[in-house]
N, C-alpha and C positions, 0 to 999 in steps of 0.2 A: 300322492305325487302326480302330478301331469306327466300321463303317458307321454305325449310326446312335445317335450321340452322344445326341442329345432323348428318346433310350427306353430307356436304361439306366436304373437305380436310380444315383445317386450313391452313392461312397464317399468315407470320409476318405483321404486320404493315406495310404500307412505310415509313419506317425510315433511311433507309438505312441500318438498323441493320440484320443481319444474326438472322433467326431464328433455333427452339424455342426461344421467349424471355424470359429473367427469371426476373420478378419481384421480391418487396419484399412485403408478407403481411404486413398492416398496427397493424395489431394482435400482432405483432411480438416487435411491442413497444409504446403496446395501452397506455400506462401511461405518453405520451410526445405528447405536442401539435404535431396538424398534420401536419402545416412545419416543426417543427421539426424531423419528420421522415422522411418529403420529403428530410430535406437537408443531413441526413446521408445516406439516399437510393440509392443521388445521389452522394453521394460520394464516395460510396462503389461500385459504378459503375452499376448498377442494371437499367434496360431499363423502368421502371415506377412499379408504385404502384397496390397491389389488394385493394381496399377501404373499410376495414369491416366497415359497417355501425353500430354501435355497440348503438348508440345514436340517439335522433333526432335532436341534434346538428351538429352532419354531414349532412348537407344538403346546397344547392347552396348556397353562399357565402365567405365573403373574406377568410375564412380560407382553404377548400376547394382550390377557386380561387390561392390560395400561394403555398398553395401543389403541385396543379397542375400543376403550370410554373417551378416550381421545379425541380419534376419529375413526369412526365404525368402518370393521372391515367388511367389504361387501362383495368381494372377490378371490377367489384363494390362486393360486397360479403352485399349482403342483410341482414337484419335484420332476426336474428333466436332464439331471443329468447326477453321478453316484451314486443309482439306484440301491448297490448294495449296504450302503448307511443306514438305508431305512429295513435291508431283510431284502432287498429284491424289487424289481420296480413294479408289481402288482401291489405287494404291500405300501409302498413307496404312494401309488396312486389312492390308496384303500384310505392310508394315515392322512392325504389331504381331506377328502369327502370327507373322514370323523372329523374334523378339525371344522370343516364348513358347518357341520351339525351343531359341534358346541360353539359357534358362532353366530346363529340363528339365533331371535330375537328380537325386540322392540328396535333396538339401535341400528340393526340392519334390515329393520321393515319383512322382518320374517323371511328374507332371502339372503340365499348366500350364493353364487356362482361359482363353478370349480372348472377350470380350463388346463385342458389334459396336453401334451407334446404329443402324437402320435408317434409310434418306432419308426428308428429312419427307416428300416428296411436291408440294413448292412447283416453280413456275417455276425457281426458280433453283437449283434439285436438278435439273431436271428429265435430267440425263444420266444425273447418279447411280441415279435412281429407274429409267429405261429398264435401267438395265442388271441393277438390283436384281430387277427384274419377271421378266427372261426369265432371271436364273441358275439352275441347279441344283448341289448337291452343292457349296458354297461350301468346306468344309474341300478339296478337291480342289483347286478356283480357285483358292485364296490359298493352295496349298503347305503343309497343317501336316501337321506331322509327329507319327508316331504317339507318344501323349500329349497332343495340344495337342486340345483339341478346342474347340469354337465354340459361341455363344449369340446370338440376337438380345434387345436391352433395350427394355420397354414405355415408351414415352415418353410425357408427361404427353398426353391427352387431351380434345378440347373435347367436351362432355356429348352427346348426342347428333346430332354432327357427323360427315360423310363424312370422307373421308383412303381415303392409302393402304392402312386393312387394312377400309375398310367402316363400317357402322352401329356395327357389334356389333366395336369393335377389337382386344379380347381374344380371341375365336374367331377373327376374321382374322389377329391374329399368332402364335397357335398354329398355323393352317393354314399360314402361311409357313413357321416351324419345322422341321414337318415335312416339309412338299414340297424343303427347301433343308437337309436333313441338320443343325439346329441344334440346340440347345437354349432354353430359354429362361432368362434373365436377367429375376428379379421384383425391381420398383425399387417399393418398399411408399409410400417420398413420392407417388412419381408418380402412384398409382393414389390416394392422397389429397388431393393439390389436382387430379387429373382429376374429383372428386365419386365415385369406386367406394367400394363397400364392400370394404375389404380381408379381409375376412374371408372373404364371398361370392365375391369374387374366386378366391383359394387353393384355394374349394372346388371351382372350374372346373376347374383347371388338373389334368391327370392326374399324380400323383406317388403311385407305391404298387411293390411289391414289383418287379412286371414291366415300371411304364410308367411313369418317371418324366420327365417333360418340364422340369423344373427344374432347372436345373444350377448356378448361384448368385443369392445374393437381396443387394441393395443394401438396405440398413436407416439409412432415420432418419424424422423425423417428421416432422407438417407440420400448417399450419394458415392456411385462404384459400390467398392466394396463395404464402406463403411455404413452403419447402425447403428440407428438411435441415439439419433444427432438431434437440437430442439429443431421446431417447424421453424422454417426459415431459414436453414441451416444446409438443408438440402437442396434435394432436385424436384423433391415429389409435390404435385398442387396439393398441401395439407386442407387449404383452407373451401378450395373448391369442393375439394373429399368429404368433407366436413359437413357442408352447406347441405350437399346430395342426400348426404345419409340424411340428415334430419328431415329433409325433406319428403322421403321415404315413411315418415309416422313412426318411425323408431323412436324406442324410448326406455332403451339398455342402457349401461353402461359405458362409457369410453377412459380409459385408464390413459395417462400422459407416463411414456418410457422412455428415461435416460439414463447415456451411459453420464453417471457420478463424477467425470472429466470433466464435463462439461457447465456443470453448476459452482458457484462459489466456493470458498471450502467456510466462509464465518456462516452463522444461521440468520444472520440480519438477510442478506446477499443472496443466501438460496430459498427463502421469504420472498422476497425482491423479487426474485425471478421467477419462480416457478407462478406466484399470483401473477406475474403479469402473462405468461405462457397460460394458466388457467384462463382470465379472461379474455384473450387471444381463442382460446376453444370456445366459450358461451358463446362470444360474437361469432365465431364459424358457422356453428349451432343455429344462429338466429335470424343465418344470412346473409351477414356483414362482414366474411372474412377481414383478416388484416390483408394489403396489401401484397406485404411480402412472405406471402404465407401461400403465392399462387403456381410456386414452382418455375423449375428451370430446364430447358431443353438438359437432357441426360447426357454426361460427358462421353465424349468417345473414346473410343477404344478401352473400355473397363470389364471385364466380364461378369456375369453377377454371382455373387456370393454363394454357395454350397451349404454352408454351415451355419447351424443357428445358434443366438447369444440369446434367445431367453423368450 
């Protein structure tokens, strides 16, 4: 395994495919068996799946196994909230990494990604958070095997409020990152109802030739309180965000997250949409945002959001 996961440069897959790849969150239409999201994911053109684990029924087997011939899963999105479904949220985190294991393979170009929720930091995390405090070398901890490598995800932020990463919670969950062998997981909603600038954000985060600390980026919009809304739908420049990073020589991962409200509910319709929202990101990608993907002065008087949906 690569020591240290958070400081390589990502690459695409061998797929043949041109990176960044853009997935679809399975989030995106938790309410339909999971081939069935494989088979509008692939149809809507999208390079494989991120796999929120959202149950303990997502776990090795046939259904899983269908998805995945489908459209390769190349992402797993850990359990982050129910911990005690799985036995505890160490097991909870343990059961995705095996899951990213038997997922590795030809189909997912021999990687698999596993993007962890950090504890909030409350009372009632409070073992989780103890335990989170004194780990190191967490791909060791939780067994993954070589391929799988790990990411910790920015959870929405109260504007300048303490927590578990500090004042400054962008430079404090970079410095976890690194102290605990991760990468990081950029959630661009999150960092918009947190009040960041996404932009200014990106530009913190080290991602260049030798020191890339970004390993996949969760993409949808946002606007006040609300998340994971499609681009275009919000406040946040999706499309400039987009253009940056690529620009950057990244060449991860980017997963499209919606809430399931907001797509059709026939499968011709969320076909429809989601490929046109796909090639809406390749052109981001390429430089040529869409238009109305460039964002809008952020409404006044909203406070940003506390709480994370995923």
């Amino acid at each position: 395994m690569d020591s240290k996961p958070g400081h390589a440069t990502p690459r695409a897959a061998a797929t043949g495919l041109e990176g960044p790849l853009v997935l679809l969150s399975t989030g995106s239409l938790f309410h339909l068996p999971l081939p069935a999201i494989a088979a509008v994911a692939a149809q809507a053109g999208f390079a494989g799946l991120d796999l929120v684990m959202g149950s303990p029924k997502i776990a090795p087997g046939a259904a899983v196994e269908a998805a995945h011939a489908l459209c390769p899963v190349r992402v797993v999105h850990a359990p982050f909230r129910n911990w005690s479904a799985w036995g505890g949220h160490l097991d909870a985190w343990r059961a995705a990494v095996a899951l990213a294991g038997v997922l590795l393979g030809e189909a997912s170009g021999n990687a698999v990604h596993v993007t962890l929720h950090p504890p909030a930091g409350t009372l009632r995390d409070a073992i989780q958070t103890r335990w989170f405090a004194r780990a190191v070398d967490l791909p060791r901890l939780l067994g993954a095997l070589p391929g799988v490598s790990l990411s910790l995800e920015n959870l929405p932020w109260a504007a300048g409020a303490g927590g578990l990463f500090g004042r400054d919670a962008l430079s404090g969950l970079m410095d976890e990152c690194r102290a605990k062998d991760l990468g990081l997981t950029l959630d661009v909603c999150h960092l918009g109802v947190s009040g960041r600038d996404v932009l200014e954000s990106l530009a913190r985060i080290p991602c260049n030739a030798s020191d890339c600390l970004i390993r996949h980026v969760h993409f949808s919009d946002a606007a006040g309180f609300t998340e994971h809304l499609p681009p275009g739908a919000g406040t946040l420049p999706l499309g400039p965000f987009l253009s940056a990073l690529a620009a950057t020589g990244y060449r991860g991962t980017v997963s499209l997250e919606l809430d399931p409200a907001h797509l059709p509910e026939d499968e011709a319709g969320q076909v429809r949409a989601l490929r046109a929202m796909r090639e809406g990101m390749r052109a981001a990608l390429g430089g040529d945002p869409p238009p109305d993907w460039a964002g809008r002065a952020q409404e006044r008087g909203l406070a940003p959001a506390v709480a994370a949906l995923g």
